[in-house]
C-alpha positions in Angstrom: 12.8 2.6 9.2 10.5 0.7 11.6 10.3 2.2 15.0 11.6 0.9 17.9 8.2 0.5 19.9 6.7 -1.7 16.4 10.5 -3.7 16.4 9.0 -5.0 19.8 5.7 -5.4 18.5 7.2 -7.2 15.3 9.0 -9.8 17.9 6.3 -10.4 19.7 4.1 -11.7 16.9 7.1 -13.7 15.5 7.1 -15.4 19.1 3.3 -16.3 18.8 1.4 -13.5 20.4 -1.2 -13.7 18.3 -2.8 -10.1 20.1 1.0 -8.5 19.2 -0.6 -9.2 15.1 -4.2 -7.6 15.8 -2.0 -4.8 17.2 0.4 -5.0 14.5 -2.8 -5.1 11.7 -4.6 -2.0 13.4 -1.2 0.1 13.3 -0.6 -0.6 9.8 -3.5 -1.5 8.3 -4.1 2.4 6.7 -0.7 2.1 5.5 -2.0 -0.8 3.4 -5.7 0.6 2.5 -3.8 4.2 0.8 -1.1 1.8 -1.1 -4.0 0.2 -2.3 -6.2 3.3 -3.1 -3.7 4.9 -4.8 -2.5 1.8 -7.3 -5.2 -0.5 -7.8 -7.5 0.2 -10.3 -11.0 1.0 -10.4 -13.3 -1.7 -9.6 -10.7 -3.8 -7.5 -12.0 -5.0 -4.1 -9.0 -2.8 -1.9 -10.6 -4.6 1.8 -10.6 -8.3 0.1 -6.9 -7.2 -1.1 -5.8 -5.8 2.3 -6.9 -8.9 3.7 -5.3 -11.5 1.4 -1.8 -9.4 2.2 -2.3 -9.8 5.9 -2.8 -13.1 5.3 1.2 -13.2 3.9 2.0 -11.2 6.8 0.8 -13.4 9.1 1.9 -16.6 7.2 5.9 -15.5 6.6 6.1 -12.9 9.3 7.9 -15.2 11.4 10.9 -15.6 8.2 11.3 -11.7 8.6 15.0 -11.8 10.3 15.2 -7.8 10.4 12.1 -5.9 12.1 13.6 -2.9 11.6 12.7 -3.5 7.6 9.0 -4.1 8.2 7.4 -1.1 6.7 9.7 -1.7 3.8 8.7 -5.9 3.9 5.3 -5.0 4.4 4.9 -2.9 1.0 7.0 -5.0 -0.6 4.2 -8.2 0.4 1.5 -5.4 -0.3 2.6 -5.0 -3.7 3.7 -8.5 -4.4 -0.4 -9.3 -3.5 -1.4 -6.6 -5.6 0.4 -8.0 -8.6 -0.8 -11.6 -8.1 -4.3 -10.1 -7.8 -4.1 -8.7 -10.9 -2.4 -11.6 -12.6 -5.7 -13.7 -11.6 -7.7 -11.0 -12.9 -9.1 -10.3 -9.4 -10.2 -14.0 -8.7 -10.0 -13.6 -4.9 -10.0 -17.1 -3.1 -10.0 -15.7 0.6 -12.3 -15.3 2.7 -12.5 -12.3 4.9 -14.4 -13.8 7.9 -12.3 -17.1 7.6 -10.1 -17.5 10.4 -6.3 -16.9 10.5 -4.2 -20.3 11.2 -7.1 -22.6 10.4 -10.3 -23.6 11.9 -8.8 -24.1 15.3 -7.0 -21.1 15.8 -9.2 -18.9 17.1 -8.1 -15.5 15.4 -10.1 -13.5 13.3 -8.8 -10.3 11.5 -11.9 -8.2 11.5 -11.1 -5.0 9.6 -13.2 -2.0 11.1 -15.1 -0.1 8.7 -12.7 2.5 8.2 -15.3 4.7 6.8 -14.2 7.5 3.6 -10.5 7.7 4.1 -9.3 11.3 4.5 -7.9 11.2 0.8 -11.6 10.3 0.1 -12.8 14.1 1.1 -9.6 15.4 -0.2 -10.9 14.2 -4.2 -14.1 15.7 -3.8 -12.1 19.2 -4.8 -11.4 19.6 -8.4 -7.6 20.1 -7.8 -7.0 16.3 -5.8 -9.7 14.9 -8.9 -7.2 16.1 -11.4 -3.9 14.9 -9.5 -5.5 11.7 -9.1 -6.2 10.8 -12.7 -2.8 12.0 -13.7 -1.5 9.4 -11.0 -3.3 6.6 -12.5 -2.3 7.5 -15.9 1.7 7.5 -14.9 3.1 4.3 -15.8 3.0 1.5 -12.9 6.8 1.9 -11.6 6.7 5.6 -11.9 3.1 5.6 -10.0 4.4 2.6 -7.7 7.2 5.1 -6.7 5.8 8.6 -6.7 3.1 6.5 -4.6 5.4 5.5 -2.4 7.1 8.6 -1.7 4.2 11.5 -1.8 1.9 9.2 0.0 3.4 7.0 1.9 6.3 9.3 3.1 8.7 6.4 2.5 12.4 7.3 2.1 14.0 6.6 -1.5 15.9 3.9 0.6 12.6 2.1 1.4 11.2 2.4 -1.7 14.3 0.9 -3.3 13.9 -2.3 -0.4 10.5 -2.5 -1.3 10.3 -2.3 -4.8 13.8 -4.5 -5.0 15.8 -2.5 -7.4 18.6 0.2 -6.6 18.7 3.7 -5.7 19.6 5.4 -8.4 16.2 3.6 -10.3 14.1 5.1 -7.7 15.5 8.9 -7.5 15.0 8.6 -11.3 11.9 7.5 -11.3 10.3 9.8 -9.2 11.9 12.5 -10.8 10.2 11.3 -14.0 7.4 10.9 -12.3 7.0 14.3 -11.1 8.0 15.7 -14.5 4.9 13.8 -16.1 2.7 15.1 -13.7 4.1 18.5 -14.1 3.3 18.6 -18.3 0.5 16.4 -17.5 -1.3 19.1 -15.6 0.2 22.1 -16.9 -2.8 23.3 -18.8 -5.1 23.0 -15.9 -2.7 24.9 -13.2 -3.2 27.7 -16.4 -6.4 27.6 -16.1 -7.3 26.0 -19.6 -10.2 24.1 -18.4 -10.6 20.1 -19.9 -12.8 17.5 -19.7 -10.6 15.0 -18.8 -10.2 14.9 -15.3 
């Protein structure tokens, strides 16, 4: 669940405060950025995708009746971006420097330069190299939700929000997903050294 302090947050940006949103973006924007890392594929702009979803955010977040939901809403938007990206082949028709709201607005979501990304020095070892390709080899809803809760630290109840189907799919898809992994880097936790990694 969303906590209380970001509820207030959330309710201040659905009255207008457009600071509340830059506030909101900086909280949550490295949420987004290791959603992203960990599910798009190679050669996929992850900043110019970040930025399109906060683009969503800021156009429907006023519709979002529960705040309490919006870490689930937001991955759900995340991933609904994602999917359109990839549908248009990563056509991206967004600028990042063009204002929020319009010309007139005033608001500019500059996204720092957040620099390698902790998980960035973690794949420099062998081990995180090897656990990373067997997560991009996992079938998108198993990755989507092994993602989602390794990762993200989302409870199964988030994911199921987020992802829009029931409980039950999610526990089960995890635990499939974590089976994979397992037989997918069995031979390398014994030691058998392979090219793939």
């Amino acid at each position: 669940m969303t906590a209380p302090v970001d509820v207030a947050l959330i309710r201040r940006c659905q009255a207008g405060d457009r600071r509340a949103f830059a506030e909101l973006v900086e909280r949550y924007q490295q949420m987004v950025f290791n959603l992203y890392y960990r599910v798009a594929p190679a050669g996929v702009d992850i900043e110019d995708l970040a930025q399109d979803a906060w683009l969503k955010v800021y156009n429907s977040l006023a519709q979002l009746q529960k705040p309490e939901v919006f870490r689930s809403w937001l991955h759900r938007v995340a991933l609904n971006t994602f999917h359109d990206k990839m549908r248009q082949k990563g056509r991206l028709d967004i600028s990042i420097d063009e204002p929020i709201g319009g010309e007139d607005s005033g608001l500019h979501l500059e996204l720092p330069d957040l620099g390698p990304l902790p998980e960035d020095l973690l794949l420099e070892s062998e081990w995180q190299e090897r656990l990373d390709a067997a997560i991009r080899r996992l079938p998108e809803p198993f990755r989507l939700a092994i993602v989602m809760r390794e990762v993200q630290q989302m409870s199964y109840e988030e994911i199921a929000e987020a992802l829009e189907i029931n409980l039950g799919t999610v526990k089960s898809r995890i635990a499939r997903a974590r089976e994979r992994l397992i037989a997918d880097l069995a031979g390398y936790l014994r030691g058998e050294v392979t090219a793939d990694a």
